[in-house]
N, C-alpha and C positions, 0 to 999 in steps of 0.2 A: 526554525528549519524550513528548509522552501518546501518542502513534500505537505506539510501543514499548513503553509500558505497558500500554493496550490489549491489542496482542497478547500479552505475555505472561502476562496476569492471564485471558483468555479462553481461553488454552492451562492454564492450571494450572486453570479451573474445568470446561474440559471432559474433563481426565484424570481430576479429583478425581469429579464426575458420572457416567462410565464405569466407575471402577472400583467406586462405589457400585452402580450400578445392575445391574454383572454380572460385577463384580471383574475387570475388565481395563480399563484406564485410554484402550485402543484409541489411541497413539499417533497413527499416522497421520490416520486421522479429527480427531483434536482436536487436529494442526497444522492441516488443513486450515479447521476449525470457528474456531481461532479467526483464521487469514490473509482468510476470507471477513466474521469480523466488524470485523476492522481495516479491509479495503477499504471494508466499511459507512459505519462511520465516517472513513473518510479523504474517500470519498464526498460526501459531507454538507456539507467545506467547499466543495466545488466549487457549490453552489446554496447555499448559504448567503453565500461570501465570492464570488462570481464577477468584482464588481469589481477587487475587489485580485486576485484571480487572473491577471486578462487580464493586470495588468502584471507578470509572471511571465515573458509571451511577449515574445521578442523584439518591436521594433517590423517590420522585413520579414514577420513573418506575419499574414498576413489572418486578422479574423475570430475574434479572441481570445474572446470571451466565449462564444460558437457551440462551440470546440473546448474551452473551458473546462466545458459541459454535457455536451458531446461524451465529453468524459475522465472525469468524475462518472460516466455512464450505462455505461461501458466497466469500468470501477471496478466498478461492480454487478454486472455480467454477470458479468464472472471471477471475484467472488467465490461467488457462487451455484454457477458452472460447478465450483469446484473440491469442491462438496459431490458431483459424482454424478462414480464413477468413471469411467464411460464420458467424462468433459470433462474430467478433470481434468488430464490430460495434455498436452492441446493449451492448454488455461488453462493452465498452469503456464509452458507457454514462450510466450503470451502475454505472460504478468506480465513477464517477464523480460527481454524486449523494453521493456518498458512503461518499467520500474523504470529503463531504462537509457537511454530516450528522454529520460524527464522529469529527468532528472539533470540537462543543461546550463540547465533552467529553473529549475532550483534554486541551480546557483550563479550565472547571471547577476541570479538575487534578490537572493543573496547579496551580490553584488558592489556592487549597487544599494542598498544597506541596507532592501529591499522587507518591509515587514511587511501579509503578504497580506489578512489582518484587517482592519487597520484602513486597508489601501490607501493609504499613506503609506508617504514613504521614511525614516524612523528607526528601521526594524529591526537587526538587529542585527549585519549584515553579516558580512564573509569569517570572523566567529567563531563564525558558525552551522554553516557545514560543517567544522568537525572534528567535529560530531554528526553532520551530513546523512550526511556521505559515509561517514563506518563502518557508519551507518546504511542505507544505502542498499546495503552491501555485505552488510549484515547481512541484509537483506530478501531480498534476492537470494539467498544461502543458505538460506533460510530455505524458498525458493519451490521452488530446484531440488531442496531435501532431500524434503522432504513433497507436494511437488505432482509432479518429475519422477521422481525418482531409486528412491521408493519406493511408486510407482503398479505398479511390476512386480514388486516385492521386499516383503514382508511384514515390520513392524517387528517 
């Protein structure tokens, strides 16, 4: 999935940049550098696809498309939030909330054969989340490593 390439190719160019620029590759920073450029980009589809998105939400929730710019703009903030130390912490268990709220909209997609894109139901169904959900496991570590865990501990 590109959202997983993203970050790891933004992670490898902000070690690779760090260690040029002062021969320390500054781990923790360039988790967080590139977790805030993923958000960016995850961002993105939320005003770009917001149609397909709403049907992501269950139908009981009011006001899909609203909490679909809602979620985009929230996306941003934590990702910014995790460039300054002083935020990073309280973003980080933000994210992790987040990651874990929007999970059941992921696989009621799923289950839906929901392809957010193109706002049709011929995606690719319950074979998406053997990616999602490791995926979503993976993110989650990813968050509590660099954003929680080592906000008070030095890589």
């Amino acid at each position: 999935m590109i959202v997983l390439l993203v970050l790891l190719i933004s992670f490898a160019l902000s070690c690779g940049l760090f260690e040029i620029i002062s021969g320390d590759p500054n781990l923790l920073f360039s988790g967080n550098i590139a977790l805030c450029i993923m958000l960016l980009f995850t961002a993105i589809g939320h005003f770009k696809f917001p149609e397909g998105m709403a049907k992501m939400i269950p139908s009981f929730i009011p006001l899909k498309k609203e909490l679909v710019f809602i979620t985009g703009i929230l996306e941003i903030l934590a990702g910014l939030a995790l460039l300054l130390p002083q935020l990073r912490f309280s973003s980080g268990v933000f994210l992790i909330l987040f990651l874990i709220a929007i999970l059941p909209a992921n696989i009621y997609a799923a289950i839906h054969h929901l392809d957010y894109q193109k706002g049709t139901f011929d995606g690719n169904g319950l074979k998406y989340l053997w990616f999602r959900i490791p995926m979503q496991l993976f993110l989650i570590g990813w968050v509590w490593f660099f954003a929680i865990l080592n906000t008070y501990y030095s890589l």
